[in-house]
N, C-alpha and C positions, 0 to 999 in steps of 0.2 A: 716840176710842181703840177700835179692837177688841175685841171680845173672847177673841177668842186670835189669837196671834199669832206669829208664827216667823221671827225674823230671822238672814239670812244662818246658817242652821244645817247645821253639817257633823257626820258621825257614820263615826267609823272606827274599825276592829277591830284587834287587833295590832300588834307594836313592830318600828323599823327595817323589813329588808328583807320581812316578813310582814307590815306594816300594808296592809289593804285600805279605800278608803274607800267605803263603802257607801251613803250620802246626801251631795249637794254642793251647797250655796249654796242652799238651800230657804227659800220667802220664802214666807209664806204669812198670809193676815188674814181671820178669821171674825167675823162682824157676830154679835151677842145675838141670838138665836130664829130662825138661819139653819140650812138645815141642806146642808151642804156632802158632796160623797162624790169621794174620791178612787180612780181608776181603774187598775190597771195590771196586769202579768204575774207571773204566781207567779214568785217570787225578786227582783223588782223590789225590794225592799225598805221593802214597805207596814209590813209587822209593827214594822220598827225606828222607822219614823215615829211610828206608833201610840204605841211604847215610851217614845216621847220626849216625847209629849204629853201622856200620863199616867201620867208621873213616873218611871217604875221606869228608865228609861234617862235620863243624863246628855247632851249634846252636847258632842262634842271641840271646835266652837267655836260660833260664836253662841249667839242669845239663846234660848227657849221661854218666854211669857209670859201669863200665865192671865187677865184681869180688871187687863192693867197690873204684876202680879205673878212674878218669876220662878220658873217653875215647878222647885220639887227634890226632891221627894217624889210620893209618889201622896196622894190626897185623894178622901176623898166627894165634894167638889164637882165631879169631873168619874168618870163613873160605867162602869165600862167593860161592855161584853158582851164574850165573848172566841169563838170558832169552836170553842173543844171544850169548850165548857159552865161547864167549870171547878169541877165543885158536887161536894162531899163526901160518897163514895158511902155510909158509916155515918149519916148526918142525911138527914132526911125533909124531903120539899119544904118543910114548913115551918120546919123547924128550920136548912134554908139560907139561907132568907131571915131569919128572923128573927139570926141569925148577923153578916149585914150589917146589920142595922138595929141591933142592939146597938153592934155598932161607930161606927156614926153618930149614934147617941142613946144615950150612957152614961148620962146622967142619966135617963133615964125610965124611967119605973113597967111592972112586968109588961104592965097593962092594956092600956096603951097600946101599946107593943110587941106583944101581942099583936093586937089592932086595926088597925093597922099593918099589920099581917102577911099577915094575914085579907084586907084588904082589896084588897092589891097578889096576890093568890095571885087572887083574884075578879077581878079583872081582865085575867090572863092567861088565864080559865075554867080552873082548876084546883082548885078547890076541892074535889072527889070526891077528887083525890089529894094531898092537905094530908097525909095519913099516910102516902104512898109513899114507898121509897126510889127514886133513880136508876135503880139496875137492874130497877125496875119499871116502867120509862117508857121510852115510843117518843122517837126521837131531836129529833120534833117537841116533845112534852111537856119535854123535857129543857131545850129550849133558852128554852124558854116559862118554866120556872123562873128563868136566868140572868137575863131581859128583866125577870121580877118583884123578882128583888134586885136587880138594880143602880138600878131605878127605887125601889124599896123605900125609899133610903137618902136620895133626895132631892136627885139629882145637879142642878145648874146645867149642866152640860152631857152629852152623851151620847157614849159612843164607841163605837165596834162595828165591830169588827174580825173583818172576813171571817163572822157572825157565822150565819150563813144557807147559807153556803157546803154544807156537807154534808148539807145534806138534801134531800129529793125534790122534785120541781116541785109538788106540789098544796101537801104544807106547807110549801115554801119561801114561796110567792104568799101563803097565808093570813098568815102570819108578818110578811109583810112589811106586810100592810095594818094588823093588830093594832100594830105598831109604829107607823105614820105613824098609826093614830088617836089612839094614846098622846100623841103628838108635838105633833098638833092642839089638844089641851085647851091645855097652856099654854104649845108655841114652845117648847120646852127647846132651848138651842144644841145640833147633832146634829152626828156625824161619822161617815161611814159610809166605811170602807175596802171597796171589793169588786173582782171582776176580771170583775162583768157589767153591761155596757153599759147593758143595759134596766131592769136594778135602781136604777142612779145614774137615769137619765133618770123612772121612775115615783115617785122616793122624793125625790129634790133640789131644790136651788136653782140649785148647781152644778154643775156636774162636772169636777175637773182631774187629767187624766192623769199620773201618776208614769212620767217614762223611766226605763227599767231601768239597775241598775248593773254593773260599779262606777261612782261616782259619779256615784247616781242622782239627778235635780231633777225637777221641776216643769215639767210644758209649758204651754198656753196654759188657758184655763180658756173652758169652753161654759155660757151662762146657758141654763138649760131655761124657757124664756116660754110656759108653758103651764100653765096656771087649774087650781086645785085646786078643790075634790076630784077624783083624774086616776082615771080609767076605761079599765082593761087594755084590755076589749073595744072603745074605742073611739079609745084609742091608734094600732092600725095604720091607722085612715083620716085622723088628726090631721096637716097638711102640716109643723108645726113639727116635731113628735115623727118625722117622715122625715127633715127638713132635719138637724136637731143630732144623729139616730142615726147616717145617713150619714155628717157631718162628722167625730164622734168616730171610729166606725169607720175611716174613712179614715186619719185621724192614726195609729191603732194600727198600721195592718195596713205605713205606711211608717216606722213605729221597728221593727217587726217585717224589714221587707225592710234595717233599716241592720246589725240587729243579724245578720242571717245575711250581710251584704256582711263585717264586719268579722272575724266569729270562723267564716268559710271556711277552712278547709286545704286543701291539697295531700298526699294522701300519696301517697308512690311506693312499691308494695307489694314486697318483697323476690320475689327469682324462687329460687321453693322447689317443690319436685315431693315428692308423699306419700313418706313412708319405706315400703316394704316392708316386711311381717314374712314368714318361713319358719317353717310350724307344726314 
């Protein structure tokens, strides 16, 4: 059995002649302590996938299935990061996270909570800003708190949505390693939505392209067979890491050429000559 899993799922917006269907026939199965990243075009419709996998969005049909379980709510046990932090600018990096752990451990003692706390803030290296608000934090630190609460809470799996997306390349890189060490200690099930190529390929198992909608699915899926721990610097001379960059590449850039074949116009521009004005 999977541990998650998405059968035959369709996700549509609006009634009668305004329904758009925005995901079609999505099949999809993630193994316990895999970490899968799914790839595609802004507007493709990552975010609603996301939505559906952890909880806050229903499917107009098929199944979403957590541990065998169908998934109708949101839940600690699948833990999200989200691309615009999401953190409560009046509470202090600690009071954010401890925020989520409250909610995931009602029964436990200050202490512990506290410890808890402490613990996952040291591990993102935030500890100097345990008493910062938000708007005291560069966009890298920011996201660095998100990463410590949703791990905070004790997720069974991981989701992260777009979650790196807006920040600069040196702490985008850093981010992303601090995460896959995370990941390393104990295999948390992972799900990484992003729309860069070389992020899935450094950070995955798999990689499967989402084709854009409306009624958008699932293309084929690329295993990245290459040995972790993976080394940026030495990525560009790895034969596999050219073979499966190019392949994915390739695949994008011909749903990129279908989707400019289909929503091509013609316009025939009216024969209009400037109006005069007389001062």
């Amino acid at each position: 059995m999977a541990y998650l899993e998405l059968k035959n799922v369709c996700k549509t917006y609006g009634q009668g002649l305004n329904t758009t269907e925005v995901l079609s026939d999505i099949n999809l199965s993630i193994e316990e302590g895999e970490f899968v990243a799914i790839v595609g075009f802004t507007g493709s419709g990552k975010t609603t996938l996301v939505n559906l996998v952890n909880g806050l969005l229903q499917p107009t049909s098929g199944e979403v299935l957590f541990k065998g379980e169908l998934v109708k709510d949101t839940s600690h046990e699948r833990g999200v990061i989200f691309q615009n932090y999401s953190l409560l600018p009046w509470l202090t990096v600690g009071q954010n996270v401890a925020m989520a752990v409250k909610e995931a451990f009602p029964k436990e003692n200050k202490a512990v909570i506290q410890k808890r706390v402490a613990d996952y803030v040291e591990m993102v290296s935030l500890t100097p800003a345990m008493n910062k608000r938000p708007k005291e934090l560069s966009g890298g630190m920011r996201q660095r708190v998100a990463v410590a609460r949703a791990l905070a809470m004790n997720p069974e799996m991981i989701i992260m949505d777009e979650p790196l997306g807006a920040l600069d390349a040196l702490t985008r890189g850093n981010l992303q390693d601090e995460i896959l060490n995370i990941w390393t200690k104990d295999k948390r099930t992972a799900l990484l939505i992003t729309n860069d190529v070389d992020e899935g390929i450094y950070m995955a198992d798999r990689i499967i392209p989402l084709r854009p909608g409306p009624k958008a699915t699932l293309g084929p899926e690329f295993k990245i067979d290459i040995d972790r721990p993976r080394d940026k610097t030495e990525l560009n001379d790895n034969a596999e890491y050219k073979k499966t960059r190019n392949a994915i590449i390739a695949y994008l850039m011909g749903i990129g050429e279908e989707r400019k074949a289909v929503s091509k116009l013609n316009y025939e521009l009216p024969d209009l000559s400037p109006k005069s004005f007389v001062a």
